[in-house]
N, C-alpha and C positions, 0 to 999 in steps of 0.2 A: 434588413441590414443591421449589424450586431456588432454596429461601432460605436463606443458608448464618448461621449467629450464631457468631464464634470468639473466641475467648476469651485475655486475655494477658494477665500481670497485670506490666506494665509503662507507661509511656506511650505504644508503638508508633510512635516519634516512627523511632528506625532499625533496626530492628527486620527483618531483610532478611531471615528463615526465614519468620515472619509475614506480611509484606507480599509477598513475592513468592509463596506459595501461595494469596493472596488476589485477588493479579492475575491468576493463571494460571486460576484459576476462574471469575472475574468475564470471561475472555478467551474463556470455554466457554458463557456465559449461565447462567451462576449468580448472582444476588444475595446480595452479604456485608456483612456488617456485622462489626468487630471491635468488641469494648469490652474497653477499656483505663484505662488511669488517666489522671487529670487533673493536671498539675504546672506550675509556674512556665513553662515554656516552649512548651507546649501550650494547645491550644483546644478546648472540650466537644465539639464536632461537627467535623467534616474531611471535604472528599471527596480523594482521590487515587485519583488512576487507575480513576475508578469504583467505589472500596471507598468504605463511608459506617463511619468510626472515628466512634465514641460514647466518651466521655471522663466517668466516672466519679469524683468527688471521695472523697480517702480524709478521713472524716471519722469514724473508729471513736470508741465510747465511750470509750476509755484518751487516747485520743490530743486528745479536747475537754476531757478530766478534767484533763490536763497543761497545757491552758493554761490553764485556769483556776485553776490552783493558782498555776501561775508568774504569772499576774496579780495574783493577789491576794496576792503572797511580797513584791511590789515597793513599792516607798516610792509610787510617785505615787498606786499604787491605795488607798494608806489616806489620802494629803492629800486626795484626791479628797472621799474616802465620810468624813474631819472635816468640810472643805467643805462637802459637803452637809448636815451634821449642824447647821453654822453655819448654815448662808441659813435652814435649818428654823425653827432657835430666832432669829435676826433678824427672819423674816416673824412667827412668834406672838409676838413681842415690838411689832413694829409695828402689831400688829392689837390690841392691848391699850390703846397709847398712842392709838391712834387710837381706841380706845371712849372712854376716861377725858377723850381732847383733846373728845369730842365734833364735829369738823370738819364744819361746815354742820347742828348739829341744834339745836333746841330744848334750855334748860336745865331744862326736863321730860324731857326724851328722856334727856340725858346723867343725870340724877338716879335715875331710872329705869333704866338701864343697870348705872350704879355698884351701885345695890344688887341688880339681877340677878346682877351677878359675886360682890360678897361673900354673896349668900345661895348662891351655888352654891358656893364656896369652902368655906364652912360646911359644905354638905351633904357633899361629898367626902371632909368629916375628922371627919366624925362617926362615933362608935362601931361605929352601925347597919348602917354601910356599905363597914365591912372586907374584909368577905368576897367585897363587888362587887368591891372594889380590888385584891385576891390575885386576883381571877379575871382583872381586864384584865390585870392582873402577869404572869401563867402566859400569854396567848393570846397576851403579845409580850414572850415570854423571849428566842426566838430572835433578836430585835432587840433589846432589851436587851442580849443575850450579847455581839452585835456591836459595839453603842458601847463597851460595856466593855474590848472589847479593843482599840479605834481608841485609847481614852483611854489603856490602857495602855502602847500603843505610841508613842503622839504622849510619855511622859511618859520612855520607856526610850528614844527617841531624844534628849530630850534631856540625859538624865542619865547614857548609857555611851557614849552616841558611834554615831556613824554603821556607824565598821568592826566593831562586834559586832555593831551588827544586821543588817549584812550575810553576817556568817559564819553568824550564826541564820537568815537566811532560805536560805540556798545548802544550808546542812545539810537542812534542811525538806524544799525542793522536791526536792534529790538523793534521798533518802528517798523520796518517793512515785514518783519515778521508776524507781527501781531496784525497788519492789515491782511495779507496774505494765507497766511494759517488760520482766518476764518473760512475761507474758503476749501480746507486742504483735504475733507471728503468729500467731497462731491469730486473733485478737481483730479485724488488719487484713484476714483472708483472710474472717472474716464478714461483715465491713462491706462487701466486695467481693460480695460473693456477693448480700447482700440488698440493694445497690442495683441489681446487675446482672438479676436479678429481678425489679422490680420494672419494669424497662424490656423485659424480653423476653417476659412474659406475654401482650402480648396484639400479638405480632408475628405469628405462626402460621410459624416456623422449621421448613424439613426437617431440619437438619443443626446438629448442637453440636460445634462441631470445638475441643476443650480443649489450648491447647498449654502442654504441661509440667503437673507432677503439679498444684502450684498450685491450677487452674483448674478439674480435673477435681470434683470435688462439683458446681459448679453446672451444667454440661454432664450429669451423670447426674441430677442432679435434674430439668432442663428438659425431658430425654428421658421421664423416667418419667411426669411430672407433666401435658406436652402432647406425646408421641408426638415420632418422628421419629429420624436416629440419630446415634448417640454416638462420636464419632474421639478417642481419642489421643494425641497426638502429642505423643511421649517427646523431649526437645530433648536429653537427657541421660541417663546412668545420676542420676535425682532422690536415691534413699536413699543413692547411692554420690556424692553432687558435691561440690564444692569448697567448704568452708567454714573462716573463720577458727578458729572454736572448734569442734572434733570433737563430736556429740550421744552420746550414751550408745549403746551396746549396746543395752539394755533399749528407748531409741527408736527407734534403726534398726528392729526389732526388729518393732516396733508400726506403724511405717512402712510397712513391708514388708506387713505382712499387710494392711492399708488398700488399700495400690497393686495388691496382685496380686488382692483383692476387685474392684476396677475394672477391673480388664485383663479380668478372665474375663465381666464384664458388659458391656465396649463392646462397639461394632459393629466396630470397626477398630483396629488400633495400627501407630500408624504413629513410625521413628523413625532416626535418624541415618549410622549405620553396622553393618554387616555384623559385629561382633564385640558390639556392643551389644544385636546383635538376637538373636544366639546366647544370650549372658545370661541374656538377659529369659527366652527359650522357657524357658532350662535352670532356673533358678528358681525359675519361678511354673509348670514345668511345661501350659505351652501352646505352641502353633503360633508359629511366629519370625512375628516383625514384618515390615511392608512397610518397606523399605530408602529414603529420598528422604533424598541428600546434601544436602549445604548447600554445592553447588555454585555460583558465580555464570553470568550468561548473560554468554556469548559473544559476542551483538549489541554488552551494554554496553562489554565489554572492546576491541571493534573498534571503535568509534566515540570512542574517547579522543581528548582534545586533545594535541597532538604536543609545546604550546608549556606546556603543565602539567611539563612534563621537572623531575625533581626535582633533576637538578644544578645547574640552570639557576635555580631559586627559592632553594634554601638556599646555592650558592655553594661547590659540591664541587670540588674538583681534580681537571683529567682523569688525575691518574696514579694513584689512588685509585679499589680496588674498594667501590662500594659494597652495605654489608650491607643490609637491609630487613626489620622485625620490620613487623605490620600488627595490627589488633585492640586488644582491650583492655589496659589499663596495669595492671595488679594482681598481689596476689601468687600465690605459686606455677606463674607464667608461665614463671619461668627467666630474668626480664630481668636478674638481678644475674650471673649466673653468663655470661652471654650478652655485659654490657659488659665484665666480667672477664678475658672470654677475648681482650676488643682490646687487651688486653697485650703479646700475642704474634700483633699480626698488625699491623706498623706500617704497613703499604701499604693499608690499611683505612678505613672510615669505616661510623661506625653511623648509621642514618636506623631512631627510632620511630615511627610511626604512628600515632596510635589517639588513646585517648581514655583519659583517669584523673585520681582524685583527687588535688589541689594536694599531698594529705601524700604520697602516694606516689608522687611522681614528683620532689618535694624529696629525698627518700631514694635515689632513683636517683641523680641529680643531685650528691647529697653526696658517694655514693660514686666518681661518675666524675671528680669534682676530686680526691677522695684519691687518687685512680692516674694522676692525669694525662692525663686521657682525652679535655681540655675541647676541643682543635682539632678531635678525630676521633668527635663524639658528637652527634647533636641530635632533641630532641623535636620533632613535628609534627604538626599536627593537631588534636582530629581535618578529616577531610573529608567531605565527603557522595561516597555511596557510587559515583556515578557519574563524581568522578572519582580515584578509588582508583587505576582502571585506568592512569595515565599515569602516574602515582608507578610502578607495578610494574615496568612497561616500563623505567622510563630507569633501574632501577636493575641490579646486577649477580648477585646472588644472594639469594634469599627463605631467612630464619629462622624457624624453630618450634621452641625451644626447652623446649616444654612438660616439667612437671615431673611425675614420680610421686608427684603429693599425695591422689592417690584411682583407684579405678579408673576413673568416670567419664571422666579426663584419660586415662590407661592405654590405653583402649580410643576416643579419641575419633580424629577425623578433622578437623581444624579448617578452617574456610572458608576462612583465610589459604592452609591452601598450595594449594586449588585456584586460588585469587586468583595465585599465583605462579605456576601452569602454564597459566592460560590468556593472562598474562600475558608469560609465553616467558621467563622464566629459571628456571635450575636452581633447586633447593631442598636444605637440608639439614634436619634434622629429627631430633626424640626417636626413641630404636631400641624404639619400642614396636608393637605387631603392628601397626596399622592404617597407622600412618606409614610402616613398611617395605613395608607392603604394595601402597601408593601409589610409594614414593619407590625404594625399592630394588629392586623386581619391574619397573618399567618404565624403569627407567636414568636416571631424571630428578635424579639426586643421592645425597648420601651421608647416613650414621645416625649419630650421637656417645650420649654418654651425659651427657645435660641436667647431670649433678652434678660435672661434672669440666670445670672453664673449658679446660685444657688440650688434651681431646679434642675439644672443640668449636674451638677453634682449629685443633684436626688437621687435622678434614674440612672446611673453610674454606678449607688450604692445600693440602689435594689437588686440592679441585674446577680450584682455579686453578692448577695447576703444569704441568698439561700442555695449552695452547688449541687443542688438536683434539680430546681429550675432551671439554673444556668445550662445545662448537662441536656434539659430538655427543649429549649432554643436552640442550642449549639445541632444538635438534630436534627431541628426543623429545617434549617439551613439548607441542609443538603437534602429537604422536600419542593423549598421553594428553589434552590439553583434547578431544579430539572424543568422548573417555571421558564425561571428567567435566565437566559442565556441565548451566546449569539448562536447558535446553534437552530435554535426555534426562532429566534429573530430574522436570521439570514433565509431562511423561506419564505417568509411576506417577502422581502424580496425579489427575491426568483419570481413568485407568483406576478408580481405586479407589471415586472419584466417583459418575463411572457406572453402577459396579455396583450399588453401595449404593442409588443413583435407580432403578435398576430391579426391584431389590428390593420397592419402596414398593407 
């Protein structure tokens, strides 16, 4: 059966590991569906290129808990619910006048009315019928509780002022957020799992292709649950990756034995590079992983628009080489130590690429005005991935500065610099095994040491001091692009595919 269900737990919006092993399949007569997440800039359903993405709403319990608390923290939600408290006591107010006014009745009717209410007013405050009145008391405490504290709020707004009760409500809400939001992965990867569930049950899927640790529970459950096999696919060393805040020992720890539980249970693992794959075997003590770079294709990079020239849009100087960083804008990239190093290299200009948050890329930004950097510096982007490729081209040398913040990065192989050899210029790059093993075993450039602005400056000014070395990297490019490309990546693939299909 050649129904493929993969799994991301992103939007999938660009998402190029994902989407382009989904086209490559779907190119072989596989049917795929991804599900992914649903966000502001996305849509439930999608076809592209004959994948059918399914778009999943995060709507976990902590995370509905949260606005409703922040709803109800805020001022207009209690004028509201006094409001309402008014029209209430308005309407029984007017429903009273209007017995007493009598309006179009007999003065039998209205006489009879009147003493309906005060014989019932009577009854209600009789001795007899205390116990009835504690008991309606008790079934609408919870309502009761709530006026009470609308009135004591409507009375502390106006008797301490608006900005204490603003400080009391931000305390509040902070509060349950910060109890809350400890919990808020584990808590959103279940809300993932059982909507995603809930839509695959009754698809009848060959294949649960899990990309990244993430994803992996519901892909082993959908395998166990209804038959069919289980992929994979490590985008990362996961217990080893980049994060702000380091997790403990003790949870790596526990991480670890969860993910190598899984590995020894899939059908497949498949994942990145060649030193990552080493890792894992050495480990989790199993068989190395199948190796598919995160190459781009060839066709894409040949078919660039000439008139996309990145000199030409931002307005570079022809006597200025230009630098090219590509990917994402975050930390531990190396971008600070990278603008750093354009200190010492005046005949320069840096062109970012990518994509990143407004704070950290003001923080770039601040730092490049403190060194003076502002003529020979600019953010761009991002762009859609197809046309990366003529940004590549019309620039003069590809950056990968990445940083030793984990072994994941250590041992990584980034898309960037295949994007700069197939692209046909040199590259420089972190002196970590896999980048050397690319960049300095095939002659396509030189290694620095990402912490030291200085050295990266170095091999920036060797690449260009001599233009017939240059001229002979530039070259080599297009020996290793017939290497590295999705082209030749996209058939491990297939291969492993069809094995698995024939399995069945």
């Amino acid at each position: 059966m050649k129904k493929v269900a993969a799994f991301v737990y992103n939007n999938c919006k660009n998402d190029a590991r994902v989407l382009k092993e989904a086209k490559t399949l779907v190119e072989v007569g596989f049917e795929v569906t991804i599900y992914a997440l649903l966000d502001k800039e996305t849509e439930p359903i999608e076809w592209r290129h004959g994948i059918r993405i399914i778009r999943v709403e995060k709507r976990a319990l902590h995370l509905r808990l949260l606005r409703f608390v922040n709803r109800i923290v805020k001022p207009r939600f209690w004028i509201r619910q006094f409001l309402r408290i008014f029209y209430g006591f308005a309407r029984l107010a007017y429903s009273i006048i209007t017995v007493f006014r009598g309006k179009d009745k007999s003065e039998n009717e209205i006489q009879t009315k009147e003493y309906g209410i005060l014989k019932r007013i009577k009854r209600i405050f009789s001795l007899s019928n205390i116990k009835k009145i504690r008991g309606e008391l008790l079934d609408n405490k919870a309502r009761l509780i709530l006026y009470g504290w609308i009135l004591i709020g409507v009375f502390y707004l106006f008797i301490f002022g608006k900005n204490t009760i603003a400080f009391v409500v931000k305390s509040m809400y902070g509060l349950v957020r910060q109890v809350l939001m400890f919990f808020h992965r584990p808590l959103s990867f279940l809300d993932y799992y059982y909507r995603v569930h809930k839509l695959i049950k009754s698809e009848g899927f060959g294949f649960y292709h899990a990309h990244d640790f993430n994803t992996v529970p519901i892909a082993f459950y959908a395998k166990n649950r209804y038959g069919g096999k289980f992929i994979y696919d490590s985008h990362e060393l996961y217990v080893e990756r980049n994060k702000l805040n380091k997790p403990s020992r003790i949870y790596k720890i526990i991480q670890r034995k969860v993910e190598g539980y899984y590995i020894k249970n899939c059908d497949r693992v498949i994942t990145v590079g060649p030193k990552i794959a080493e890792y894992i075997a050495e480990i989790y003590k199993v068989e190395a992983p199948d190796v598919i770079m995160n190459a781009p294709s060839i066709d894409k990079f040949s078919s660039a628009n000439e008139s996309d020239n990145i000199r030409d849009i931002i307005g570079i100087d022809k006597d200025k080489k230009v630098l090219l960083y590509t990917g994402a804008i975050t930390f531990n990239r190396g971008l600070e130590n990278l603008i750093l190093s354009m200190q010492y290299l005046p005949d320069c200009f840096l062109v970012i690429l990518g994509y990143g948050r407004d704070k950290y890329k003001r923080q770039l930004e601040n730092l490049v005005e403190s060194n003076n950097l502002t003529e020979r510096f600019r953010f761009y982007g991002p762009v859609p991935t197809d046309q990366v490729a003529a940004f590549v081209s019309g620039s003069d040398l590809g950056v990968a500065p990445i940083q030793n913040a984990c072994l994941s990065y250590y041992f990584c192989a980034p898309n960037k610099v295949f994007e700069y050899v197939i692209g046909g210029i040199p590259v420089i790059g972190s002196n970590f095994p896999e980048l050397e093993n690319i960049i300095v075993k095939h002659g396509i450039g030189l290694t620095f040491d990402p912490e030291n602005p200085k050295d990266i400056a170095s091999s920036v000014s060797k690449v260009f001091a001599n233009k017939e070395s240059y001229d002979i990297m530039k070259q080599k490019t297009g020996e290793v692009a017939k290497l590295y490309n999705w082209e030749n990546e996209s058939k491990k693939l297939i291969r492993i595919y069809e094995t698995l299909n024939d399995i069945h």
